[in-house]
N, C-alpha and C positions, 0 to 999 in steps of 0.2 A: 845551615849554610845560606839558604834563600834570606834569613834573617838581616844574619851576618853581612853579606851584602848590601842589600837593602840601604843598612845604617852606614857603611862605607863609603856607599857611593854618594850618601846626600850630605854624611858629616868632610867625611876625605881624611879622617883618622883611624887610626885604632881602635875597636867595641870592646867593651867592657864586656864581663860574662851576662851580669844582671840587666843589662839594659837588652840582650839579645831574650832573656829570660820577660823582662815584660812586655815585648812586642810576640812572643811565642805563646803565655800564659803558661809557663814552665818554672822552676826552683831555679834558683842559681846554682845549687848541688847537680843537678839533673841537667843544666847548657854544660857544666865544666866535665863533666864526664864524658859528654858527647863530643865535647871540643879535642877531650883525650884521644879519642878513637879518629876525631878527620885528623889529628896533626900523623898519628901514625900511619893513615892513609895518603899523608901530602897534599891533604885537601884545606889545610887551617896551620898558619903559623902563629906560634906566641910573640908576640912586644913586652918586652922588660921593661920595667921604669914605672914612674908614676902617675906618666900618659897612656901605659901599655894598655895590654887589651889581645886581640885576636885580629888578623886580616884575612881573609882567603888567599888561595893560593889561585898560580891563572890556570890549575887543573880543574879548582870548583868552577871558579867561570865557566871553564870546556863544558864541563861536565852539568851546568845549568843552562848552557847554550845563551851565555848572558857575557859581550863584550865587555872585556878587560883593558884595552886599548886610550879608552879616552875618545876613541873617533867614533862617536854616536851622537846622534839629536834625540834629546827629549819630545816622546811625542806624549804632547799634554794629555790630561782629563780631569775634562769639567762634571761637577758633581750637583746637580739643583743647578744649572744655572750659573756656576761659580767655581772659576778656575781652581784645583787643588795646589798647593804649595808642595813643589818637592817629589810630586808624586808622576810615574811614567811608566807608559806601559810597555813590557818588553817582549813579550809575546803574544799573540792573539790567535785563538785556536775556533774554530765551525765547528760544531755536527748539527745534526737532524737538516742536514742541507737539501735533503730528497721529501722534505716535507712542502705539501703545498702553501698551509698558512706560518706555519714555525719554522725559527731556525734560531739556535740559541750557542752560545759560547763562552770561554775561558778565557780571560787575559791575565797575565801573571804582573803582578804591577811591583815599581823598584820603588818603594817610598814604605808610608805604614798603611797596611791594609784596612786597619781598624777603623779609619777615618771615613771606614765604605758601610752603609749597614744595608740590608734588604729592604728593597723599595725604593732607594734610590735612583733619579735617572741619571744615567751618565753619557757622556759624550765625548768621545776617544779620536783622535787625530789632532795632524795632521801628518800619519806616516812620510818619515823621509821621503822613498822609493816612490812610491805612489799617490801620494798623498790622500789616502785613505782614510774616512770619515765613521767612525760607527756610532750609531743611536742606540741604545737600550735600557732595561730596568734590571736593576743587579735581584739576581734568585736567591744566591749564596756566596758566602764567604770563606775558603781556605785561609785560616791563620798563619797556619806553619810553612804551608808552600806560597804563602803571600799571594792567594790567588782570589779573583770575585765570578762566580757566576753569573753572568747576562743573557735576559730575555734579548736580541735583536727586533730594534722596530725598523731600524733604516739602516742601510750602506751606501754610502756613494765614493767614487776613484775618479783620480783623472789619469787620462791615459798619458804618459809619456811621449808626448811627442811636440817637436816646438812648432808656435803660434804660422809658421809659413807656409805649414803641413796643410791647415782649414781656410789659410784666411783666400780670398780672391786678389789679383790682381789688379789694379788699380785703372780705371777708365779714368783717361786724361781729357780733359776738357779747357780750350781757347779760353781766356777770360775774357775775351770779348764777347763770344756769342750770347745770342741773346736766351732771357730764362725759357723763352718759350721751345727753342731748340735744343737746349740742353735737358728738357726734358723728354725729350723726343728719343735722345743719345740713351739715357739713363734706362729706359722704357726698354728701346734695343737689344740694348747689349743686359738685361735683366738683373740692374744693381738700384740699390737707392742710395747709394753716395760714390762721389768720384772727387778727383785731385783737379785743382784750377789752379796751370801752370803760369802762377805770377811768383811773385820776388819777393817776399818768402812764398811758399805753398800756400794755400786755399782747400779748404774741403768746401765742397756744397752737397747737402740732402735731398732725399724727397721731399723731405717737410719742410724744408728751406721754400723749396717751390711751389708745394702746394701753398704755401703761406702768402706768397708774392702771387701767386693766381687768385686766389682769394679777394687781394688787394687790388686787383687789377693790373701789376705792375710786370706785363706778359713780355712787352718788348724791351725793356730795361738788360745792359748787359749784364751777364751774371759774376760779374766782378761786383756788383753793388750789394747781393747777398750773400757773400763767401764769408767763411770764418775761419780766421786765422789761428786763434788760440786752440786748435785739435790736439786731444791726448793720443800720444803715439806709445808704441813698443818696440822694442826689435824683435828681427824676425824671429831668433834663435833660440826665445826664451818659449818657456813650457808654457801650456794654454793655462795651467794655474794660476799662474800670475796675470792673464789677460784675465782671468777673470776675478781673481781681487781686485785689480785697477777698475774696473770695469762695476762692479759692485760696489765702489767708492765714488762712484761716478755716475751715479743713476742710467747706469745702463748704455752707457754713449758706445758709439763704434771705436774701434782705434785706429790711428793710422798704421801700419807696418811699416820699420824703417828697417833698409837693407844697408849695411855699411853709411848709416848714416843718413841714407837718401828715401826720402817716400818712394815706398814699392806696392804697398798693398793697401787693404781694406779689411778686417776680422770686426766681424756683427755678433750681436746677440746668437742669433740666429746660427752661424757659423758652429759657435762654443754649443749650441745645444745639438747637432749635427752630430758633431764628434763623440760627446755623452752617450748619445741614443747608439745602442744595440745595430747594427746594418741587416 
């Protein structure tokens, strides 16, 4: 059925007996027998014709704990380095989770298995729900239940929650005043960037300023070092996404916009906040 499957979901027609037979390493005598016995179970229907073949039924589904619906995302994996074609994982199981240095697992994956051998490292996500990440080296391979054993080297998740949840509110700063005050402000109130309410917006930094003290340039108003072109977000969106843009982006802050309007500040600093364990 795992086979069967498998080739369903990636072809979106009808399996032939033999082609379920050489992703299984099984006769084609020996799938059509087995096929006999799920159709009796209502687990396998037959297709007449010359396109026919076998589908599952959404009992196998149930009964594999594998969405029949359509309404699922592909969560990739990469194999060496290189994304697999076709291939997705639909389960993912721990044990030895009470071990201090090991922790090792099962992912049952929807594609062909065989494209997986022992040794390879592989790299699993980006889970829907969580966006969860898994690093490891495949132990072993289940054929039949389409499944690969993995060493775990690494996990990482983001938590579900959106970007307004970590980011700070936003210190508003005169665009007149001068850099050497508005350093003063920044220091204060314990932030290294704030909004410079001009027409459009203004962000200015720490390193804005420390760069203009550098220069001398202490009493200049801080309208002269503001920068207009800031990568923003909305508030509502999950911290995942701040931090793709953000890792597209050598690491810049974003602005937070609230219905449209600068509300906040989300740092580096921030996103690694929220990561870290409390």
């Amino acid at each position: 059925m795992t086979a069967l499957i498998n080739i369903y979901h990636k072809e979106g027609r009808a399996v032939r007996g033999e082609e379920i037979a050489g992703l299984i390493d099984r006769s084609p005598g020996t799938v059509r027998n087995q096929m006999q016995s799920l159709k009796a179970l209502n687990l396998v229907e037959g297709v007449p014709g010359p396109k026919g073949g076998y589908k599952a039924t959404g009992s196998a589904h149930e009964a594999l704990n594998v969405d029949a619906t359509g309404d699922v995302v592909a969560v990739p994996i990469v194999k060496n380095g290189v994304a697999v074609d076709g291939a997705s994982a639909t389960e993912i199981v721990f044990n030895k989770v009470m071990k201090t240095k090991e922790c090792d697992g099962i992912v049952r994956i929807l594609g062909n298995v065989k494209d997986f051998n022992v040794g390879d490292e592989i790299r699993i996500g980006p889970t829907p729900a969580h966006k969860l990440y898994i690093h490891g080296d495949v132990t072993g391979r289940d054929d039949t239940m389409s499944r690969l054993l993995f060493h775990v080297n690494g996990i990482i998740s983001m938590p579900r929650i959106p970007v307004k949840k970590i980011a700070q509110r936003a210190v508003h700063i005169d665009p007149n005043a001068t850099i050497q005050k508005v350093a003063r402000i920044l220091i204060h109130n314990g932030v290294r960037e704030a909004l410079v309410d001009e027409s459009p917006p203004g962000l200015v930094s720490m390193t804005d300023i420390t760069r203009a003290f550098a220069d001398g340039r202490t009493n200049l108003a801080i309208s002269a070092i503001t920068t207009h072109g800031f990568l923003t977000i909305d508030s509502e969106k999950p911290i995942y996404e701040a931090i793709k843009v953000m890792g597209r982006n050598s690491f810049s802050p974003l602005v937070v916009l609230e219905s449209g309007t600068p509300w906040g500040v989300v740092t580096p600093a921030d996103l690694i906040g929220a990561l870290s364990p409390s």
